[in-house]
C-alpha positions in Angstrom: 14.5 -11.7 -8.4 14.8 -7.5 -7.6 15.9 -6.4 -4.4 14.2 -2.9 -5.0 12.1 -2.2 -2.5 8.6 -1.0 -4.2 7.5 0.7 -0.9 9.2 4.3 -1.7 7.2 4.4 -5.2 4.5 3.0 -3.9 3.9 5.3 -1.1 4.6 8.2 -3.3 2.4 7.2 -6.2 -0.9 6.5 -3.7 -0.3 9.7 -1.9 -0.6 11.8 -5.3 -3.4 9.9 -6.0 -5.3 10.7 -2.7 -3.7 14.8 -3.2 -2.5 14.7 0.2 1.1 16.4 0.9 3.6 14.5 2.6 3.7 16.9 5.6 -0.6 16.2 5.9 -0.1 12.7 5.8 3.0 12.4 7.8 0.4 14.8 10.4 -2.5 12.5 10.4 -0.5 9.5 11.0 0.7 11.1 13.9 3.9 11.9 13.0 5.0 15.6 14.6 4.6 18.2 12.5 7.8 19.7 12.4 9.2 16.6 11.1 6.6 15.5 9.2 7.2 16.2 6.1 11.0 15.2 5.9 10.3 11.7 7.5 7.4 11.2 4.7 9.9 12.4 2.2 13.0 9.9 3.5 10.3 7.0 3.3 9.9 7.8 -0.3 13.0 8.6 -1.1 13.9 5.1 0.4 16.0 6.5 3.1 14.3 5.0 5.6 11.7 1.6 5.4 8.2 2.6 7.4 7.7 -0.3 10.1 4.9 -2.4 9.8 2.9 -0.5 12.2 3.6 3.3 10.9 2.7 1.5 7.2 -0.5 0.3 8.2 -1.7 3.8 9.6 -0.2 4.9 6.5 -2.2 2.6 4.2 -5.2 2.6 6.5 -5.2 6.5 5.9 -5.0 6.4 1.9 -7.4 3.2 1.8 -5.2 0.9 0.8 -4.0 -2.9 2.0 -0.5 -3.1 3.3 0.0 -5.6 0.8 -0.5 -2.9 -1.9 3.1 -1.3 -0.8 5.0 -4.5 -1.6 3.4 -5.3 -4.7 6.3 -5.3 -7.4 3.4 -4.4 -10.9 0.8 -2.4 -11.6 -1.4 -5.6 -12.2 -0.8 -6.9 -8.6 -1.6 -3.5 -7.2 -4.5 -3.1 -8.7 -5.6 -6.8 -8.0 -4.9 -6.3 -4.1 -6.9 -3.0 -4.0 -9.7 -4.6 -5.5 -9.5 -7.8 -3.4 -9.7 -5.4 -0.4 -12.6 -3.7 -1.3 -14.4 -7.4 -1.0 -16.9 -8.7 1.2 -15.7 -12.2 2.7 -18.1 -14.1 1.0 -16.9 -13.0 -2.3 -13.4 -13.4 -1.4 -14.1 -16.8 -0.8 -15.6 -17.2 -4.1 -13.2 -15.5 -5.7 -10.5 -18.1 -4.2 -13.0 -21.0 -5.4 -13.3 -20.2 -8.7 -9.7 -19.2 -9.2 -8.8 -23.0 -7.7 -11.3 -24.4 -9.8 -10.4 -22.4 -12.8 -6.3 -23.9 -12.5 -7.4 -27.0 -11.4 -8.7 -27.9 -14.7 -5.8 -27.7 -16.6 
C-alpha cells in the first residue's frame, strides 16, 4: 500500500482545471491575501496537509467531493466526481445494481 498522500496532486491538478491561481483560490476560501498564495502553494507542494474543513471549502469551491482529493487513480477520481453529480435516487440505484451485478457471480 502507498503512503503518498494524493492530496498535493490532486489539489493542483483540479485547480488548473477550474484556471483559477493559487493566490484566487487561496482568497475565496478565505485565506488572507498576503498569504494566500504561499499557503495554496505549500498544500500542493505537500508541505502542509489542508484540514478537513479548509479542504471542503476548497473542494466545495472547485465543485468537487472531498473524497475526490484522496482518490489514489484517475478511474476513482473520475468515478467520485460523477457519483457526486447524482440525484439520491440514482445513487441508490447505482448501489443496487452494482450489488446485484457482484452478487451474481
Amino acid at each position: 500500500m502507498s503512503t503518498n498522500n494524493p492530496i498535493p496532486g490532486r489539489l493542483k491538478e483540479i485547480r488548473k482545471q477550474a484556471k483559477i491561481s493559487q493566490k484566487k483560490l487561496g482568497v475565496c476560501i478565505g485565506i488572507d491575501e498576503s498569504s494566500a498564495s504561499g499557503r495554496m502553494n505549500q498544500y500542493e507542494k505537500g508541505k502542509h496537509t489542508p484540514d478537513i474543513g479548509t479542504l471542503k471549502k476548497i473542494a466545495d469551491e472547485l465543485g468537487v467531493p472531498v473524497s475526490y482529493f484522496y482518490c489514489e487513480d484517475e478511474e476513482s477520481a473520475e468515478l467520485v466526481c460523477l457519483i457526486d453529480k447524482l440525484t439520491k435516487a440514482d445513487k441508490n440505484s447505482l448501489i443496487d445494481y452494482i450489488k446485484n451485478r457482484y452478487q451474481e457471480k
